[in-house]
N, C-alpha and C positions, 0 to 999 in steps of 0.2 A: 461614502467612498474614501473620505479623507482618513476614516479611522482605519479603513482596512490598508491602506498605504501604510500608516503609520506603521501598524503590526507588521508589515511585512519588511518594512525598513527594522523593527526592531527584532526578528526573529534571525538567527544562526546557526551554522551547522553546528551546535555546542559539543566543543572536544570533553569536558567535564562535568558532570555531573554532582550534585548534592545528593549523594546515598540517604542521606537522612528525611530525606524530603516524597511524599506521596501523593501520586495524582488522587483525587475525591473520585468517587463512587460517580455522582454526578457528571463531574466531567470527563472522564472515561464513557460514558453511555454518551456524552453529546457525542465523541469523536467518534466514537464506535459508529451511532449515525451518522455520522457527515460520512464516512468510509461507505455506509452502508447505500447511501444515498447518490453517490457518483457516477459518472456517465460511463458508459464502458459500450463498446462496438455491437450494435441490435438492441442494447441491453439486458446482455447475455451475464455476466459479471463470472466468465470460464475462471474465476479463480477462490480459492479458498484464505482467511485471517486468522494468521494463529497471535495470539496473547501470552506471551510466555511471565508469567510472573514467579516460576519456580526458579527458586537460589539455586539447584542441584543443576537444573537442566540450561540454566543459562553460565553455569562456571563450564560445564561441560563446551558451551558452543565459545567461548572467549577465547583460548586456542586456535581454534580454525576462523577466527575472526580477528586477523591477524594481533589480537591482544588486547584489542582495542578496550578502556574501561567503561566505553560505554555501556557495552554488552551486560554487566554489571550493575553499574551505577546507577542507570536510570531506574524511573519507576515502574514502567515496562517496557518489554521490546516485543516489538511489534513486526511478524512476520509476515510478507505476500506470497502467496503458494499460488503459482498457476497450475488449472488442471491440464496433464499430460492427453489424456484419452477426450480429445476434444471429438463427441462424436454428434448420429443425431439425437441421442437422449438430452443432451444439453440445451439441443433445442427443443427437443417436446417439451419437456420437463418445464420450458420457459414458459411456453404458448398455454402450458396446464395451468399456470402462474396467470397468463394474463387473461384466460376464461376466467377463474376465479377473481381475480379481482376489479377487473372490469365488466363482469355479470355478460362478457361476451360468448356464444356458441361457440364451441372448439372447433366445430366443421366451419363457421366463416374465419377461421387463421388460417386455412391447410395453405392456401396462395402465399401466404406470407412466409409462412413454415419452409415450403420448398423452394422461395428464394434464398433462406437464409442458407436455407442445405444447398443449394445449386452452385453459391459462392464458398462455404466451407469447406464441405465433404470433399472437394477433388482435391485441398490440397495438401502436400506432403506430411507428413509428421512432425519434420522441422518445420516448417512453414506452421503449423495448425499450434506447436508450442509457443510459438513466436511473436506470433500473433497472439495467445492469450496471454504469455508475459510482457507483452505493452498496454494490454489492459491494466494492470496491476499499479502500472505506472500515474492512470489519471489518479485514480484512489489515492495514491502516496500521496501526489500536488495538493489534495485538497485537503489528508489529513493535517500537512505541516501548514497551509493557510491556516486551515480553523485553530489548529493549536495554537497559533500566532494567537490568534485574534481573544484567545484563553489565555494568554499569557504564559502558553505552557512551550518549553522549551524542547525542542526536535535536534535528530541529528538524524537525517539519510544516510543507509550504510548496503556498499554494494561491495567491500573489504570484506569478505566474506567465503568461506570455499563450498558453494552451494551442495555437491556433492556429502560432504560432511552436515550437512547442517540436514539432508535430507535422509543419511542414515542416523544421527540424534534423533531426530525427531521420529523418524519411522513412516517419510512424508511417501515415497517410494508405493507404499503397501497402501496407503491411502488414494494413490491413482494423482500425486501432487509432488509438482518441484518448486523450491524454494525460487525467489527470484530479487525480491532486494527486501531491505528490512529498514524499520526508524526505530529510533532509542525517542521513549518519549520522558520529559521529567520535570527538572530546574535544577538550572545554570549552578553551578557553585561560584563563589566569590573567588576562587584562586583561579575559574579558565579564564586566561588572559584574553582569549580570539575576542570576546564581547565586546572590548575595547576597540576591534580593529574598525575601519573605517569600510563599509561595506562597498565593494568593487563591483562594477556590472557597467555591460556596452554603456555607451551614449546613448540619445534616444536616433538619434538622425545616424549611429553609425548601425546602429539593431533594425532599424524600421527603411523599410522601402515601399513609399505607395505608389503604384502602378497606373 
């Protein structure tokens, strides 16, 4: 535990990037699992990870990302698309998932199936987007833990004009809105932020035990 403190003490929203520098094969597939492995509401995971490693398509989004060089700079960026059309296929599709991989009978889920639809399905469109782009959000926490804990430097990016970023990508036609994004990489030597002294509540002014 002591180590993962430490990583988290040592990880920043890095303003700068070293272009020259490339996450390993390797450790792109650990993150990719740790994303893939996260908790998400039923464990439904209503959202889609786009990997942008294309120069063309990520100069395109730096623009509408109010300029930022991360967009850029890092080795990838890393986008959360929740799906729009949160319906019940979402949840079959899941329960067909968990017959198969727990060798259970699809007809002992239906109870569980129609609680899940009991609580989704009545609610609004906003409501049902809303809810799957706060999903998207556990994934993010755990991508930049684990990249902490890989030494690989993160920067969360919600500077963004999702609207644009969902006609670049052509997320719309895919039944998918963007929702926040991470530059993943390593630090360069000139972003100063690394230096800064990391700021966060007290424990006794964040914590109330009841």
């Amino acid at each position: 535990m002591n180590n993962y403190i430490e990583s988290l003490q040592w990880r920043y929203a890095t303003k700068k990037f070293d272009a020259s520098k490339k996450i390993s094969e390797e450790d792109l597939n650990a993150l990719k699992e740790v994303i893939r492995l996260s908790a998400s509401s039923y464990g439904l995971q209503p959202y889609k990870v786009l990997i942008i490693e294309n120069d063309d398509i990520r100069k395109q989004l730096q623009p509408v990302s109010w300029g930022q060089s991360q967009i850029v700079d890092a080795s990838h960026l890393i986008i959360f698309c929740n799906e729009i059309n949160v319906n019940d296929d979402l949840i079959d599709n899941y329960l067909e998932n968990v017959s198969n991989t727990r060798g259970v009978a699809i007809e002992e889920l239906k109870d569980y199936g129609d609680f899940m639809k009991s609580k989704i399905t009545p609610l609004t469109s906003d409501a049902k987007i809303n809810w799957a782009a706060k999903q998207t959000y556990i994934a993010l926490g755990n991508l930049l833990s684990a990249a902490a804990q890989l030494k690989i430097d993160t920067c969360p990016i919600e500077g963004f004009e999702p609207d644009k970023y969902d006609e670049i990508l052509g997320l719309k036609e895919q039944g998918l809105k963007s929702t926040v994004a991470a530059a993943i990489g390593y630090r360069s030597s000139e972003d100063k932020t690394q230096f800064f002294a990391k700021v966060r509540k007290s424990t006794q002014e964040l914590f109330n035990t009841i």
